[in-house]
C-alpha positions in Angstrom: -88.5 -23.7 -61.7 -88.9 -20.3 -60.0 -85.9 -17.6 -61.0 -84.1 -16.4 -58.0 -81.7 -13.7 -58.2 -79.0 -14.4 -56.5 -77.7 -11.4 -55.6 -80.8 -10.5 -54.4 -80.7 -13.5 -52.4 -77.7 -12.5 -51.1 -78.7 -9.0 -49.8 -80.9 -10.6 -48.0 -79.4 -13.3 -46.5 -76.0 -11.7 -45.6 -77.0 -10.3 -42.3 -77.8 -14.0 -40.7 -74.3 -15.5 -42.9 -72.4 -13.0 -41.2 -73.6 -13.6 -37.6 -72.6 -17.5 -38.1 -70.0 -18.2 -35.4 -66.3 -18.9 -37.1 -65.6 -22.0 -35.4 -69.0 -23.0 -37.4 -68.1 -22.2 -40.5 -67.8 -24.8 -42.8 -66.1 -25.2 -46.4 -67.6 -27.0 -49.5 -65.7 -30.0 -50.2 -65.9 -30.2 -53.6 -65.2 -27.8 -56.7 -67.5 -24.6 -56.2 -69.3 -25.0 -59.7 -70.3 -28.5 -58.6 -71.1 -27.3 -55.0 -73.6 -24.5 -56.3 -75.4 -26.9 -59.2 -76.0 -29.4 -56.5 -77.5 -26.4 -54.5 -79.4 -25.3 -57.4 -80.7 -28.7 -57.7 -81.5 -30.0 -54.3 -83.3 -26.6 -53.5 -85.7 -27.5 -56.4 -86.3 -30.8 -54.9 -87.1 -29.4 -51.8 -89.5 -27.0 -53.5 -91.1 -30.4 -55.7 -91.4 -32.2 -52.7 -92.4 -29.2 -49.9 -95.6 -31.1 -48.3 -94.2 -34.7 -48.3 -90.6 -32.7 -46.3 -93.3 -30.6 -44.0 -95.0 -34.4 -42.8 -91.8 -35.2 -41.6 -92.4 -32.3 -39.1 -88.9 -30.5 -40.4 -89.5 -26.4 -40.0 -91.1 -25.2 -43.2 -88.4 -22.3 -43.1 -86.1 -24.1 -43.9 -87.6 -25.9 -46.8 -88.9 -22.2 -48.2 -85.5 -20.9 -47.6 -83.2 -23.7 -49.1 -83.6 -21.9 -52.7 -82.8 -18.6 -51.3 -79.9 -19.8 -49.4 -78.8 -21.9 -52.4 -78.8 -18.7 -54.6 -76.9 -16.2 -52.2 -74.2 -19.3 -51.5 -74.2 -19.3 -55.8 -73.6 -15.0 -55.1 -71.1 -15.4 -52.9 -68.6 -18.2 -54.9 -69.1 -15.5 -57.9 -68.0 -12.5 -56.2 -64.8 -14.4 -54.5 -64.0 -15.8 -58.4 -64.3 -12.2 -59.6 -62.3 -11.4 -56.5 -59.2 -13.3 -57.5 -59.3 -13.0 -61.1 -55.9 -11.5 -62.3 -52.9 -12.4 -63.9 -52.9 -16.0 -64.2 -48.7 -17.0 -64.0 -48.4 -14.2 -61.1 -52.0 -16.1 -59.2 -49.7 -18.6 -59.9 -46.4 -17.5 -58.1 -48.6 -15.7 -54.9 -49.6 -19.5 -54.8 -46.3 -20.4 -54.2 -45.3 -17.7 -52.4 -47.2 -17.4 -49.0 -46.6 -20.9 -47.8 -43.0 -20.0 -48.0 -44.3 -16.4 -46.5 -46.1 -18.2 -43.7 -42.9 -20.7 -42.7 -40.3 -17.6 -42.3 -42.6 -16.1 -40.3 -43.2 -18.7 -38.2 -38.9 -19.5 -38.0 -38.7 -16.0 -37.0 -41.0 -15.6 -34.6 -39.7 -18.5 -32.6 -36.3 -17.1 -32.9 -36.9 -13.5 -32.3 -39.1 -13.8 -29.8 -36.8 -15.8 -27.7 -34.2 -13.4 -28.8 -35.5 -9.9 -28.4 -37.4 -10.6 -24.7 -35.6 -9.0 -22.8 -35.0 -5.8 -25.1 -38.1 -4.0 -24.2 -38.5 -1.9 -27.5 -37.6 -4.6 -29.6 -40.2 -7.0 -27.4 -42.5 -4.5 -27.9 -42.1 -4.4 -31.8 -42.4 -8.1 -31.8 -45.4 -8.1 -29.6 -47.2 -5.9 -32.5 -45.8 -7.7 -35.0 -47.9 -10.6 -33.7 -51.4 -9.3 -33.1 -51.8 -9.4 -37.0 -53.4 -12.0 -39.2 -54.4 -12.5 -42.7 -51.6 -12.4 -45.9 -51.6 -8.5 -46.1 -50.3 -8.6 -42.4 -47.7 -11.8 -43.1 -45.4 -9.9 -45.9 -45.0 -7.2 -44.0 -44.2 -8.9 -41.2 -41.5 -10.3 -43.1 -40.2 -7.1 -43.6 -40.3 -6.1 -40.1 -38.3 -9.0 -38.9 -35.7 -8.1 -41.5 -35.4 -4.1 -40.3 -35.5 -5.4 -36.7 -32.9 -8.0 -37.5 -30.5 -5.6 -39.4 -30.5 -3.1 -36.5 -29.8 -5.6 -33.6 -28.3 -8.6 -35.4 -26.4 -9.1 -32.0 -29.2 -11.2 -29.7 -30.0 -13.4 -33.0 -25.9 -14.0 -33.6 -26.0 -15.2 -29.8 -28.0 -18.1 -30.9 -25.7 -21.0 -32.8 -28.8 -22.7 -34.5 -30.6 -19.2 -35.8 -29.7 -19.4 -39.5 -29.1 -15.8 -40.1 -29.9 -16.4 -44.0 -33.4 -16.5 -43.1 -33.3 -12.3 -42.7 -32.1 -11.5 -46.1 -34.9 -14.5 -47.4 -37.5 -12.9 -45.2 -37.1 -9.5 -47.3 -36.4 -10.9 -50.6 -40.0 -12.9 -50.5 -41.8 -9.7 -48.9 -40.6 -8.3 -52.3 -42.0 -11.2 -54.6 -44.8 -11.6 -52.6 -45.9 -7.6 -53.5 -44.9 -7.7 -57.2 -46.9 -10.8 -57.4 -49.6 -9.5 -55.9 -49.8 -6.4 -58.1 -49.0 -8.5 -61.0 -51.7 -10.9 -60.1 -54.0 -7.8 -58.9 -55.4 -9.2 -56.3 -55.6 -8.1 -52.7 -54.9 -10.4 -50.7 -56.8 -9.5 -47.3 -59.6 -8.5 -49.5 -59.2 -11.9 -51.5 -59.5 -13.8 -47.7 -62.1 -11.7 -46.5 -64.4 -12.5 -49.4 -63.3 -16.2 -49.4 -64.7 -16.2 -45.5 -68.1 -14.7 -47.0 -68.2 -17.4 -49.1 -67.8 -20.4 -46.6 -70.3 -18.5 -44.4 -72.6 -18.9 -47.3 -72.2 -22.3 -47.7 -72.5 -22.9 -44.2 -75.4 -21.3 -44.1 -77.1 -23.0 -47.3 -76.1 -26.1 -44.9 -78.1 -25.3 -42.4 -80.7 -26.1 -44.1 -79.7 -28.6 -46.9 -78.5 -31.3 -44.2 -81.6 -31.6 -42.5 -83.9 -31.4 -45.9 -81.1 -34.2 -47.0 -81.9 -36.5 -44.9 -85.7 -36.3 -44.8 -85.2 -36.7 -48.6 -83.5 -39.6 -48.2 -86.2 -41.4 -45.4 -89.2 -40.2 -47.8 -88.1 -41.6 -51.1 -85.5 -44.8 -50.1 -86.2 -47.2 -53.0 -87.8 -44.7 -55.0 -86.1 -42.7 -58.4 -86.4 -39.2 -56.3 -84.1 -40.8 -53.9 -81.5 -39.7 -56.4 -82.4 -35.9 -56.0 -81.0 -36.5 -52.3 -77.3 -37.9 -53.1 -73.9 -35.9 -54.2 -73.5 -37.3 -57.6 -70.3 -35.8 -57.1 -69.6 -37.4 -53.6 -71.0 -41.3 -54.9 -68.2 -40.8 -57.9 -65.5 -39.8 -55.7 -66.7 -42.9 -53.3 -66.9 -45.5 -56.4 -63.7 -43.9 -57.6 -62.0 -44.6 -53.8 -64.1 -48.3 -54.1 -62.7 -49.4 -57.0 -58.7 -48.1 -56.0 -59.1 -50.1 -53.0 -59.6 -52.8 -54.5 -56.4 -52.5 -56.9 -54.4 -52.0 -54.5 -55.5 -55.0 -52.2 -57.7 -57.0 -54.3 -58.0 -59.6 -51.4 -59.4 -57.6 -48.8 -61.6 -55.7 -51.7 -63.3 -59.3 -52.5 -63.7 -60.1 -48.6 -65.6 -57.0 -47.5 
């Protein structure tokens, strides 16, 4: 089997994973190592099987590619693991944390917003307090909503089902969510960024897997290389589902 570098591969295959549209980008169902051994594998089949792929008139640049594409997606889940290596307990808590992170922000938006319309520099400071996105942009939000809310409580008291608690809890997990994040040392923006790279890469290796997939699977039906064409993974997970089905309803299980 030829060696590919992968980071090779992924110089030079970052320019087209990058232009994929984002409401194309897809995310590998399964746990990354599995995803990229599967990619590994199926781009050698591909490779095996190049002429007998080609006569089912599929584009040879995909077939040639599939390794390539296989090896930058492999590139890309390494440098998103080395991305959010760090303290594993604090990893841990940020996990926790920005759920919580995202729920305040979403209470206080709805209440602030309502609250604060009509106070132009207050709307105002809401208004840039929503154009962000992304973690980094979250916790302090939190913290903004808490300084806004300190310094014109009055608008928010006018509103009976506003639970003012939610001000003090919007600064107190700004607070944890930092120290965990320089516990955990990870960045967070930087952590999403690279975890978006990493999709795009496996949306890309897609591209062309899917297609070569299927070929694979009308060319060797009934044959052992048929094999080389199925998620082992995916065919546990389905015999796994199968046979908890039929536990559970042993009835139906036997009628099907």
């Amino acid at each position: 089997m030829p060696v590919i570098n992968s980071e090779e591969a992924y110089e030079q295959c970052i320019a087209a994973i990058m232009a994929i549209a984002q409401e194309k980008v897809r995310h590998a169902n399964m746990p990354t190592e599995v995803a990229t051994a599967e990619a590994r594998e199926l781009g050698e089949a591909a490779r095996q099987d190049r002429e007998a792929i080609l006569s089912l008139n599929v584009a040879a640049e995909l077939v040639d590619s599939l390794p390539v594409r296989a090896a930058a997606f492999t590139h890309a889940v390494g440098l998103y693991e080395a991305c959010i290596a760090g303290d594993p307990e604090a990893a841990a808590r940020l996990k926790e944390l920005l759920p919580k992170g995202y729920a305040l922000q979403k209470y206080l938006d709805k209440y602030m917003s309502y609250a604060y319309r009509n106070d132009i520099p207050y709307s105002k400071k809401m208004d840039e307090v929503r154009k962000g996105h992304g973690h980094r942009d979250m916790t302090m939000d939190l913290k903004t909503y808490n300084i806004i809310a300190r310094d014109n409580p009055e608008p928010l008291r006018r509103m009976p089902a506003f639970d003012f608690n939610k001000v003090a809890e919007a600064l107190a997990t700004h607070d944890a969510i930092m120290d965990a994040q320089a516990k955990a040392g990870v960045d967070p923006q930087q952590a999403e960024e690279t975890k978006d790279i990493m999709n795009r890469a496996y949306t890309y290796y897609k591209m062309a897997a899917d297609e070569i997939i299927t070929a694979g699977r009308f060319l060797f039906e009934g044959t052992e290389r048929y094999n080389n064409y199925i998620s082992e993974y995916r065919q546990k997970l389905s015999k796994k589902a199968a046979r908890t089905a039929q536990t559970a309803n042993p009835d139906t299980a036997e009628a099907v």
